[in-house]
C-alpha positions as CSV (number, residue, x, y, z in Angstrom):
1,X,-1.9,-9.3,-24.3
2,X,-0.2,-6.2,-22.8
3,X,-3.4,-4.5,-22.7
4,X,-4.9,-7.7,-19.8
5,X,-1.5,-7.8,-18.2
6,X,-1.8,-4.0,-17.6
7,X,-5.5,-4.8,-16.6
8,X,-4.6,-7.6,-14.0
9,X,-3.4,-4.4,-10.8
10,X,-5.9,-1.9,-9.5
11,X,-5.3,1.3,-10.5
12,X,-4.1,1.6,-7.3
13,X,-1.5,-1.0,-7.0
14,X,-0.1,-0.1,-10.0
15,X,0.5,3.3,-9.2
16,X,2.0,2.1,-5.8
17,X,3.9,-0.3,-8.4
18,X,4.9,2.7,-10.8
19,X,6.3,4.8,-7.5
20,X,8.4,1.6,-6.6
21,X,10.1,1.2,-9.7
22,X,10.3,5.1,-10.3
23,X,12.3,5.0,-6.7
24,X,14.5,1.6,-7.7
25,X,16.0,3.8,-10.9
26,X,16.2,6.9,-9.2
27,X,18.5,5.6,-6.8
28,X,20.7,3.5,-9.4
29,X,21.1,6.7,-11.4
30,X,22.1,8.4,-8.0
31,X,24.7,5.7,-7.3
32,X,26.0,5.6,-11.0
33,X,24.2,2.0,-11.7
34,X,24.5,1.1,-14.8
35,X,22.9,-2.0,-15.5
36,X,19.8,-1.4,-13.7
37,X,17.7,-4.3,-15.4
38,X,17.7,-7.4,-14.0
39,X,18.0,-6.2,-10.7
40,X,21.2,-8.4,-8.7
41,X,21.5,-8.8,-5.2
42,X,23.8,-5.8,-4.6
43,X,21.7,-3.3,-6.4
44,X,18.3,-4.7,-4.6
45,X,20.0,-4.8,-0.7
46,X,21.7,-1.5,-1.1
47,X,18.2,-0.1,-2.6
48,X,16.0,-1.4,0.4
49,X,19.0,-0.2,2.9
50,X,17.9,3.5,1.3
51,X,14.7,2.9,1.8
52,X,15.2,2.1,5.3
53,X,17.6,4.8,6.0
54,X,16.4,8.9,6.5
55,X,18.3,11.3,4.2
56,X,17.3,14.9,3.3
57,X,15.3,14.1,1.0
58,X,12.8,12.2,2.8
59,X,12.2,9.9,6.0
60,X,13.0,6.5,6.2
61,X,10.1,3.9,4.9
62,X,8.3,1.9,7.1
63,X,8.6,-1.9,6.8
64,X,5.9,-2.6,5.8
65,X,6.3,-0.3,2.4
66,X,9.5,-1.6,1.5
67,X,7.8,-4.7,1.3
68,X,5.7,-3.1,-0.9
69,X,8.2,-1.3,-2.8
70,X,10.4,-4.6,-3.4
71,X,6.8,-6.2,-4.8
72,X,6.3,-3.7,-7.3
73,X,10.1,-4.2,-8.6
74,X,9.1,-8.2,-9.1
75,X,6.2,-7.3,-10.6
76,X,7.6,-4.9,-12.9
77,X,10.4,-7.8,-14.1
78,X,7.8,-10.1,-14.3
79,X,6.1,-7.9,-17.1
80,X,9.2,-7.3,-19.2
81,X,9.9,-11.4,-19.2
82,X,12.2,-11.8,-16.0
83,X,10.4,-14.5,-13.7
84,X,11.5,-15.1,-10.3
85,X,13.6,-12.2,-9.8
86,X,14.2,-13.5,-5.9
87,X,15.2,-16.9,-6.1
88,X,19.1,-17.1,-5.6
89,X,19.2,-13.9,-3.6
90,X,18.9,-15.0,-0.2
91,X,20.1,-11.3,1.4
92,X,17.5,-9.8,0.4
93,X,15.1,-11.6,2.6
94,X,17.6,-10.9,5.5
95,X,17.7,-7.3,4.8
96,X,14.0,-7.3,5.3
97,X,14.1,-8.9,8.2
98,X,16.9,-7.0,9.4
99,X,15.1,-3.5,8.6
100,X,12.0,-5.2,10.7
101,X,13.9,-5.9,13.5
102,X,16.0,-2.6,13.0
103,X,12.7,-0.6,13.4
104,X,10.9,-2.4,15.9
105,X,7.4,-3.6,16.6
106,X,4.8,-0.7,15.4
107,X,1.7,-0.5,17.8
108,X,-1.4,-1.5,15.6
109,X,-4.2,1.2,16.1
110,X,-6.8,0.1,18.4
111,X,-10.1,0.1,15.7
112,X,-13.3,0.2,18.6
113,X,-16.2,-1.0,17.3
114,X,-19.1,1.6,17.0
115,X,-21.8,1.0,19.9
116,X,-24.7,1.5,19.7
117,X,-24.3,4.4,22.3
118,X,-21.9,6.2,20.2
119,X,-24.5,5.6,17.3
120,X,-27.0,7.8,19.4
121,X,-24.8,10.4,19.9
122,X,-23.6,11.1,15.7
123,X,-27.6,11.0,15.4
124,X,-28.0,14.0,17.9
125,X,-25.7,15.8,15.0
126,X,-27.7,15.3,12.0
127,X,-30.4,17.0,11.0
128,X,-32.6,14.5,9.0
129,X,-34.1,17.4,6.7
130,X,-30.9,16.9,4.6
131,X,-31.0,13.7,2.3
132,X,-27.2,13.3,3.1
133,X,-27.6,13.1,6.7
134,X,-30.8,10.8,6.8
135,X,-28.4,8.3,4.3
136,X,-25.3,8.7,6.4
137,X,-27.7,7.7,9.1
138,X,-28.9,4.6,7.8
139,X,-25.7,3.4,6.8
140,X,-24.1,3.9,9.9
141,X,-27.2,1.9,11.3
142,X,-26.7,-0.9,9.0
143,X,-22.9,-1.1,9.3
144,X,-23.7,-1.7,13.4
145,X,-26.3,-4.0,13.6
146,X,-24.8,-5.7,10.7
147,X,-21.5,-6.0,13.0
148,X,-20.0,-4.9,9.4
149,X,-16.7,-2.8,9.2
150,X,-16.4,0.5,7.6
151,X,-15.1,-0.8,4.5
152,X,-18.1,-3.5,4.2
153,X,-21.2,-0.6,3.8
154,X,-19.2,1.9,1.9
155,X,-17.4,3.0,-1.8
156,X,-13.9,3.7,-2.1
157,X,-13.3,6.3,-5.2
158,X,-12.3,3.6,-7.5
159,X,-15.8,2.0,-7.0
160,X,-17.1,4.9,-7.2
161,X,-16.2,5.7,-10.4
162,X,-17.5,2.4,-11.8
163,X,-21.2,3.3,-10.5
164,X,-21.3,6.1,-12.2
């Protein structure tokens, strides 16, 4: 049973999930918290405040991760047996919102599409002697004339692995 629990993150998540929880102890042992598990209200808003806040050890977290962060503490007391860690802790959802508003809207990056211009100019870089090139080449062509994005044509290394 542990074993398909443990199986139902990416590797990925849970390692995001791992850091989260790592970060949730750390700073109850640097605040003398005892009773770390269950988390409580106090110990959850003062946490994410951290988060928020730059100290010498590192910069303050963006939104967006804390959000993150606070998911991987759920999940973690979901897989020792604590459900609905959230429920009946209604400042924690205003710290959130709080930290969003404290940090203001982020610009999203402007993703362009690849034209078919700029398509003709990465092939005037290639030499088509090398196998890697002529492959790069075709995938690029795909990905455009497919209108697919990057992630739609190509492996990430956990895919990767799988393939091989």
């Amino acid at each position: 049973m542990q074993q398909l629990i443990t199986s139902s993150l990416s590797n990925r998540t849970r390692a995001a999930y791992d850091s989260a929880a790592s970060s949730y102890l750390l700073f109850c042992s640097n605040n003398n918290i005892i009773n770390t598990i269950p988390a409580n209200q106090d110990n959850i808003c003062g946490w994410l405040a951290d988060l928020a806040t730059t100290n010498s050890n590192r910069s303050a977290l963006k939104h967006s991760s804390i959000k993150s962060y606070l998911s991987g503490l759920v999940s973690l007391h979901e897989e020792i047996g604590y459900s609905r860690l959230l429920d009946h802790m209604p400042l924690v959802s205003r710290i959130c919102t709080g930290i969003k508003r404290e940090q203001g809207a982020t610009n999203k990056r402007i993703r362009l599409p690849i034209t078919p211009g700029m398509l003709k100019q990465f092939k005037s870089h290639l030499s088509f002697k090398l196998h890697n090139h002529a492959m790069l080449y075709a995938a690029m062509c795909c990905g455009v004339f497919g209108l697919m994005k990057a992630g739609e044509f190509t492996l990430n290394n956990d895919k990767r692995d799988e393939i091989d």
